[in-house]
C-alpha positions as a Python dict, from the first residue, in 0.01 Angstrom:
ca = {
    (1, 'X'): (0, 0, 0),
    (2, 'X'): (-346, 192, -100),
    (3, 'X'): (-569, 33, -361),
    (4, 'X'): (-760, 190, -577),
    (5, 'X'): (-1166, 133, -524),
    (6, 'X'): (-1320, 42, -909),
    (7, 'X'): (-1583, 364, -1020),
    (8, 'X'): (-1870, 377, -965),
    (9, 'X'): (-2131, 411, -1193),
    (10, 'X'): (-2301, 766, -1190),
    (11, 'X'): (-2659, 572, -1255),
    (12, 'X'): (-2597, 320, -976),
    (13, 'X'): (-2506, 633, -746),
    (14, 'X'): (-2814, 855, -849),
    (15, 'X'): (-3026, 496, -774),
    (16, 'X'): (-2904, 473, -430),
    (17, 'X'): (-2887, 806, -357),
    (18, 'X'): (-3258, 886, -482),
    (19, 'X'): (-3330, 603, -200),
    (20, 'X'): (-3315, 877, 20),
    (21, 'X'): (-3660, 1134, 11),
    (22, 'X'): (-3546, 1497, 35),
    (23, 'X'): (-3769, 1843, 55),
    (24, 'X'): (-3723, 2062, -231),
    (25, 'X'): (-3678, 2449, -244),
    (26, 'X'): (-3730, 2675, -466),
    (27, 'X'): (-3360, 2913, -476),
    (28, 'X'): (-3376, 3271, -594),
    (29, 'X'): (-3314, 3633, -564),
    (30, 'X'): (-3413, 3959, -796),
    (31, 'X'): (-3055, 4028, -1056),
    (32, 'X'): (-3078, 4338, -1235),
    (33, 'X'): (-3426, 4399, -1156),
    (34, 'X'): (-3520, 3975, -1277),
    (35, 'X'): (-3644, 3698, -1088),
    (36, 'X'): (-3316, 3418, -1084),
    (37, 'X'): (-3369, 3068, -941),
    (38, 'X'): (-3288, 2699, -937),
    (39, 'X'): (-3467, 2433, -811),
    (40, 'X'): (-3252, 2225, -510),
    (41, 'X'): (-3331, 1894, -361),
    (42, 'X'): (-3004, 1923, -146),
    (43, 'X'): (-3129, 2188, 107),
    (44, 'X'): (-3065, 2074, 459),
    (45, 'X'): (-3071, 2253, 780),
    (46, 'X'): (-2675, 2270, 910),
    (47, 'X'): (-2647, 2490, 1221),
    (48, 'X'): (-2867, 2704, 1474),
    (49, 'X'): (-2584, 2900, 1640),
    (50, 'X'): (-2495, 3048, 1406),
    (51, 'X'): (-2809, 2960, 1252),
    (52, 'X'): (-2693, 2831, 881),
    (53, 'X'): (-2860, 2646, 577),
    (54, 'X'): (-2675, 2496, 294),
    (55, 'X'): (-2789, 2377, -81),
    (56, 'X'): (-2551, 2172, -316),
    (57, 'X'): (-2558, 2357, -663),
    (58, 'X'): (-2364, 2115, -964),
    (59, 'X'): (-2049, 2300, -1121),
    (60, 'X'): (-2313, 2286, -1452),
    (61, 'X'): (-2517, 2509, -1346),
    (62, 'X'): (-2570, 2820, -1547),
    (63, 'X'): (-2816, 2995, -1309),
    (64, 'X'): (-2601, 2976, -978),
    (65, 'X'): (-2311, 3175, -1110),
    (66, 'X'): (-2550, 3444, -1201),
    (67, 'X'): (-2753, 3400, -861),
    (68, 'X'): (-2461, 3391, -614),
    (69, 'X'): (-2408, 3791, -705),
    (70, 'X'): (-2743, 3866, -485),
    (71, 'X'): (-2677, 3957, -189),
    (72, 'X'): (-2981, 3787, -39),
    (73, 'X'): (-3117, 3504, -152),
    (74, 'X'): (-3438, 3321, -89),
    (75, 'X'): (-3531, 3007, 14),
    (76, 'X'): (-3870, 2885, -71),
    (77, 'X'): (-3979, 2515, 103),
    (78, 'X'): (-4226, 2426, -187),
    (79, 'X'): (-4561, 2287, -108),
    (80, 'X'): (-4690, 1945, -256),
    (81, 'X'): (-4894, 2158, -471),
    (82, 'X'): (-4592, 2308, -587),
    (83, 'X'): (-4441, 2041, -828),
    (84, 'X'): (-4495, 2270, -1148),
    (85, 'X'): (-4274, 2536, -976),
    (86, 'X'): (-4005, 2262, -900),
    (87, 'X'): (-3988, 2163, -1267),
    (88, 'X'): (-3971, 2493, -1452),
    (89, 'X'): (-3687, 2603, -1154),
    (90, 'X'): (-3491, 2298, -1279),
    (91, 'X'): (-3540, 2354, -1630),
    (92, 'X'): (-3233, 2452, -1838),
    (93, 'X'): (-3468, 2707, -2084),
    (94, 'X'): (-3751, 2947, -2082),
    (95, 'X'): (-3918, 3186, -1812),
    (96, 'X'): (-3850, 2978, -1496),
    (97, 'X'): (-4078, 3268, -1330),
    (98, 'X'): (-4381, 3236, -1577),
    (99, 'X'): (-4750, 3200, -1405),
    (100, 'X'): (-4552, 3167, -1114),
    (101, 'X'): (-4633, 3383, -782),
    (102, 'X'): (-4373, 3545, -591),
    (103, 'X'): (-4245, 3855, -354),
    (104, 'X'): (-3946, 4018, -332),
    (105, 'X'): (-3821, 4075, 8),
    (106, 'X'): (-3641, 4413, 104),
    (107, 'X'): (-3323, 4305, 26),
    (108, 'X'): (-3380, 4106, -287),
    (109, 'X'): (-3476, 3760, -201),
    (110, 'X'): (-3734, 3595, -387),
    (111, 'X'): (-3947, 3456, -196),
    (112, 'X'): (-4273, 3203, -387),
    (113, 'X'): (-4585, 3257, -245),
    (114, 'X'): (-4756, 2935, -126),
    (115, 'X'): (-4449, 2745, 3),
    (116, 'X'): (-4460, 2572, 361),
    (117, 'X'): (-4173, 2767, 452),
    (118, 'X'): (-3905, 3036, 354),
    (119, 'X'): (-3571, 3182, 458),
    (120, 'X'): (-3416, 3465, 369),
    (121, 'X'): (-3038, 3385, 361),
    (122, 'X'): (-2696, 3485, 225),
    (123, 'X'): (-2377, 3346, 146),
    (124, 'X'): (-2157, 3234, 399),
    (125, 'X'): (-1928, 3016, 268),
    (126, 'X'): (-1911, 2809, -52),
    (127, 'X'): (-1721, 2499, -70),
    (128, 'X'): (-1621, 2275, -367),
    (129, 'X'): (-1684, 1930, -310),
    (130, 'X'): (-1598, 1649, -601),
    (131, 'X'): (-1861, 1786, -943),
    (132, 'X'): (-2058, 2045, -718),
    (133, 'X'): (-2030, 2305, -425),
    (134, 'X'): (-2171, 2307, -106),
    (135, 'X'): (-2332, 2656, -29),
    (136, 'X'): (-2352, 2778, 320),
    (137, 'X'): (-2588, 3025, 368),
    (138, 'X'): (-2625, 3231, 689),
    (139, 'X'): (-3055, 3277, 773),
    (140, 'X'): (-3165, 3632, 844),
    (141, 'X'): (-3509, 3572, 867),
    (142, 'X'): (-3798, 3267, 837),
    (143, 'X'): (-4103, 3128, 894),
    (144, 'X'): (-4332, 2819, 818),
    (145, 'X'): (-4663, 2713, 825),
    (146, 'X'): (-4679, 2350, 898),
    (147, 'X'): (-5026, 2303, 817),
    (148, 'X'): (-4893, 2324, 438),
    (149, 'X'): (-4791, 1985, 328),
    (150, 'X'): (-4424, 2016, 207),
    (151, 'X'): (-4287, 1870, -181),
    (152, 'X'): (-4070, 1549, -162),
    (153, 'X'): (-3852, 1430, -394),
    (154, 'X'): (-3772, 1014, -390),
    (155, 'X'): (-3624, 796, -680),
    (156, 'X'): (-3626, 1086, -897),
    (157, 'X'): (-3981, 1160, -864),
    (158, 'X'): (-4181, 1452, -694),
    (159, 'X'): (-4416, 1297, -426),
    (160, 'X'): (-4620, 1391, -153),
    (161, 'X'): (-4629, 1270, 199),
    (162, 'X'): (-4958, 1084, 291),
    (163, 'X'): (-5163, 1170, 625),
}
């Protein structure tokens, strides 16, 4: 006989799980000739042969249904001086772009200048896991500069690592 674990309680989980710093990337691509993008705190490297990336994006979102049409999309590791960038890609209204500096690669990923690192990527394989999705995304091209301190986000709070 299986029993039943009790809930948990989403603010317990979101405590724990903030217990745990992450990087945070900046997610977009040009739609219809606009800059799209989210903010993500779930990137993680997955594989190097093939080389794959992959982002958790909640089944809220309003931006990733509209963002998942590109057919690139880029990756930006933001840089500790990047926390302004982090909040207007997470915020639900307004130009998420505004003051904002960015490229466009060939294909359509957006790409935000000043980041420690950035991958061009596209989807591989998407994945729906309990209230999000876990997006695989295959890497076509990247590159870092490590001398550019990287964002962190810990107990729901953007940070920066000391030296």
């Amino acid at each position: 006989m299986v029993t039943a674990l009790p809930a948990l309680d989403p603010r317990r989980l979101r405590h724990v799980f903030g217990a745990f710093p992450s990087g945070v990337a900046a997610v977009a691509a040009l739609v219809d000739g606009a800059p799209v993008g989210i903010a993500a705190s779930s990137f993680t490297s997955v594989s190097l042969e093939p080389p794959l990336v992959s982002l958790c994006v909640a089944h809220t979102s309003n931006t990733w249904p509209v963002l998942r049409s590109a057919a690139r999309i880029g990756v930006s590791i933001l840089s500790a001086d990047q926390d302004r960038a982090a909040r207007q890609l997470a915020g639900r209204g307004g130009d998420r772009f505004a003051e904002l500096r960015w490229r466009v690669s060939e294909h359509g990923a957006v790409l935000l200048d000043g980041a420690s690192g950035w991958i061009e990527t596209s989807i591989e394989q998407e994945v729906r896991a309990g209230d999000h999705d876990v997006i695989l995304l295959r890497v076509h091209d990247l590159d870092a500069d490590h001398g550019i301190s990287p964002l962190v986000f810990h107990a729901s709070q953007f940070r920066r690592l000391e030296p």
